[in-house]
C-alpha positions in Angstrom: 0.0 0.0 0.0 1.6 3.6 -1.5 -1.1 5.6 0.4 0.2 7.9 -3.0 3.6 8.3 -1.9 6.1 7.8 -4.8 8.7 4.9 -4.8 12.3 5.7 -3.9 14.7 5.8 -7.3 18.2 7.0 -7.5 17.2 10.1 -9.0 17.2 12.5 -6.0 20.6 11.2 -5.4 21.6 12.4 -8.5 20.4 16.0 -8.0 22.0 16.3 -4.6 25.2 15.4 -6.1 24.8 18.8 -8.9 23.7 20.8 -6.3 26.5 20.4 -3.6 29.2 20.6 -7.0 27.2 24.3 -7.3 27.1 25.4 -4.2 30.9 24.0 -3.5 31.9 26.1 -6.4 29.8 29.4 -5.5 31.2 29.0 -2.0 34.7 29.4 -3.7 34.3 32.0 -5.4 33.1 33.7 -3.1 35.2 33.1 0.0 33.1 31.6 1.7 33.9 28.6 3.8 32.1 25.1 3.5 31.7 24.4 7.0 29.3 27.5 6.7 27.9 26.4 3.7 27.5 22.9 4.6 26.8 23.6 8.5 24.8 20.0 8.8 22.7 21.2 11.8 21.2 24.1 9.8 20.7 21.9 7.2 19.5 19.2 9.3 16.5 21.3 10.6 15.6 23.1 7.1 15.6 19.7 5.4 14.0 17.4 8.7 16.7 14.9 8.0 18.8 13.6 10.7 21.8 15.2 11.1 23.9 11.7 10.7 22.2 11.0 7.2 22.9 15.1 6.8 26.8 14.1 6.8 26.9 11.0 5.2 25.0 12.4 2.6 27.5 15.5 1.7 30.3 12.7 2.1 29.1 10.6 -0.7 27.7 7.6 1.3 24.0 6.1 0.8 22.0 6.7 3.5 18.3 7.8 4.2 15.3 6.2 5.6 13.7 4.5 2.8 10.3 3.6 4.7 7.8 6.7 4.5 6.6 6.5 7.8 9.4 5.8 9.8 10.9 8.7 7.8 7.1 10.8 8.8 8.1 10.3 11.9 11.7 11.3 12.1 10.8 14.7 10.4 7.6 15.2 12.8 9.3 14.5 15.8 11.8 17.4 14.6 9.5 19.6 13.4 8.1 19.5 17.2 11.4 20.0 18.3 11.9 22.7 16.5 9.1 24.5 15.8 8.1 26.3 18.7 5.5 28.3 20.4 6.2 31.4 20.6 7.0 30.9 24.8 9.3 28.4 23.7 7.2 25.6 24.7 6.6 22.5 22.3 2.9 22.0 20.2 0.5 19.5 22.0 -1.0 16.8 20.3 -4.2 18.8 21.0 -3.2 21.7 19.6 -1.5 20.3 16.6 -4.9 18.1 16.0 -6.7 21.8 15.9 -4.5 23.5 13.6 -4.7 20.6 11.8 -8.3 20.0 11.4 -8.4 16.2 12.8 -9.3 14.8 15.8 -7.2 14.3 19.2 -7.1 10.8 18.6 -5.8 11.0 15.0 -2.8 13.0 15.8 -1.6 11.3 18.5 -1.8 8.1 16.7 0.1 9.0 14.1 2.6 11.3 16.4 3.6 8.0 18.0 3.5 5.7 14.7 0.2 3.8 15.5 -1.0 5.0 12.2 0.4 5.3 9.1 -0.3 8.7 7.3 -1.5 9.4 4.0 -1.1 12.6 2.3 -3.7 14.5 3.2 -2.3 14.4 7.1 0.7 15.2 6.1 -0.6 18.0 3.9 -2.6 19.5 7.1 0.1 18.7 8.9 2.6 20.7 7.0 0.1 23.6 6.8 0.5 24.0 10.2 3.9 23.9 11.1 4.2 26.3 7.8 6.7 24.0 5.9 6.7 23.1 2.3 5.1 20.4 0.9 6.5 17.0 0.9 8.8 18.1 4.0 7.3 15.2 5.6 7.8 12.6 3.2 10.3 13.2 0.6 13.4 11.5 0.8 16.0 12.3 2.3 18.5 12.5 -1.0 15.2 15.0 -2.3 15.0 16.8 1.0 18.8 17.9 1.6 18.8 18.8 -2.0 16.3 21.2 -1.8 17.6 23.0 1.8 20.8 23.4 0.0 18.8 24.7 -3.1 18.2 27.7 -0.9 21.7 27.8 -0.1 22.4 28.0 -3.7 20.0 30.7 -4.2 21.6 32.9 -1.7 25.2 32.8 -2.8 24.0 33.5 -6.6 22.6 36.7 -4.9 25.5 37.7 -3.2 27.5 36.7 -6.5 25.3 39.1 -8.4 25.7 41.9 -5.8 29.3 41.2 -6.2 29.4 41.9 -9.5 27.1 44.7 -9.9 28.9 46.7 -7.4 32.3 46.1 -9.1 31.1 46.7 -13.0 29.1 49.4 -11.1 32.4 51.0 -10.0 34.1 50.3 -13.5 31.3 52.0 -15.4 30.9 49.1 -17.7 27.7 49.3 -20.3 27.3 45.4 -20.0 26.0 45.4 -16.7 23.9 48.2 -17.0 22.5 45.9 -20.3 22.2 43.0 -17.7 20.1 45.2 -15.2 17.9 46.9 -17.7 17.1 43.3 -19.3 16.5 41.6 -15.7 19.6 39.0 -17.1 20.9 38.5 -13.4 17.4 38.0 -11.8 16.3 35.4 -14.5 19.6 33.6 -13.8 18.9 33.5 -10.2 15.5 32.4 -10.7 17.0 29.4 -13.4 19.1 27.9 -10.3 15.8 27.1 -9.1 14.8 24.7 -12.3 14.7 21.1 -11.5 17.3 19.8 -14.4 20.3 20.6 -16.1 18.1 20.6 -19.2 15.6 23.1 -18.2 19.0 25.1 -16.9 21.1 24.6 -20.3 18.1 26.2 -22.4 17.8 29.2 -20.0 21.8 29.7 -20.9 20.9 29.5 -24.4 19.0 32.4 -24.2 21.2 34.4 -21.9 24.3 33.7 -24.7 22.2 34.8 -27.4 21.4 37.9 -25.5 25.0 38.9 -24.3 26.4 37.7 -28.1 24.2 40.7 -29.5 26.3 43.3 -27.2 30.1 43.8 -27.4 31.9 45.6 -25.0 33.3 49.0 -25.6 37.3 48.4 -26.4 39.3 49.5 -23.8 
């Protein structure tokens, strides 16, 4: 029984090995170090995954929970951890069964494993605790990938900043082309695509753009 969850493959895998590559070479470039980048216990509470399978994930080993509920449960039980009140204080069962629009009964037994969820409690569930969707479920691989997606996403805009400031200083036409034409925001926006493919024909476009402008000799 899939309760609609998808079946593991090694394609998440896959796409946590480009992104740490990216994010190793942004981090590079820009001085910045990896233990910062790659902080594990950051990453381990923005992705839900356990801050062991955090590092032997960035090392190159398999790991991961492959079952969906044990891995529900892992990522609940931090997300109640974590997640707090605003006195500090963890969620009750009562009060996550209100925000969640099920009974007392339902979110305790799925809290302590005694049900196995399907995706509309995990939907509700996220609501609540104000995640994204498939925090609660996606595999680990999937989930790590996509905190460090945001990691990505921050050093491109600091790499942009970087370079606007200096062209800025320099006076050079080409960036003022790039601003005018939204270049750098659209690249920023393209680390975001899911492949390499939907990546590669936003470059396309951005070469056939920057080919039509020379800059000034010097």
């Amino acid at each position: 029984m899939s309760d609609g969850f998808e079946s593991p493959d090694g394609a998440a895998t896959v796409v946590l090995t480009a992104v740490v590559a990216r994010v190793t070479a942004l981090a590079d470039r820009l001085g910045v170090a990896h233990a910062r980048v790659f902080d594990t216990g950051r990453l381990s509470v923005a992705s839900g995954v356990p801050e062991p399978v955090v590092r032997a994930l960035l090392s190159g080993r398999p790991a991961g929970e492959p079952d969906v509920q044990a891995r529900f449960l892992q990522r609940l039980d931090l997300l109640r951890r974590t997640r707090l009140k605003p006195n500090g204080r963890k969620y009750t069962q009562q009060e996550i069964a209100d925000g969640a629009g099920m009974s007392r009964q339902q979110a305790g037994a799925l809290i302590n494993g005694d049900r196995r969820p399907t995706m509309e409690h995990c939907d509700a569930i996220q609501r609540f605790f104000r995640v994204h969707a498939g925090f609660l479920t996606a595999e680990d691989p999937e989930a790590l990938a996509g905190a460090l997606q945001h990691t990505e996403q921050d050093l491109l805009h600091k790499l942009a900043d970087r370079e606007r400031e200096a062209a800025a200083a320099a006076g050079d036409p080409l960036e003022r082309l790039l601003q005018d034409h939204g270049v750098r925001g659209i690249a920023w926006r393209a680390a975001q695509l899911p492949t390499d493919q939907h990546r590669d024909k936003v470059a396309e476009w951005l070469d056939m753009l920057l080919e039509s402008v020379k800059r000034p000799e010097s």
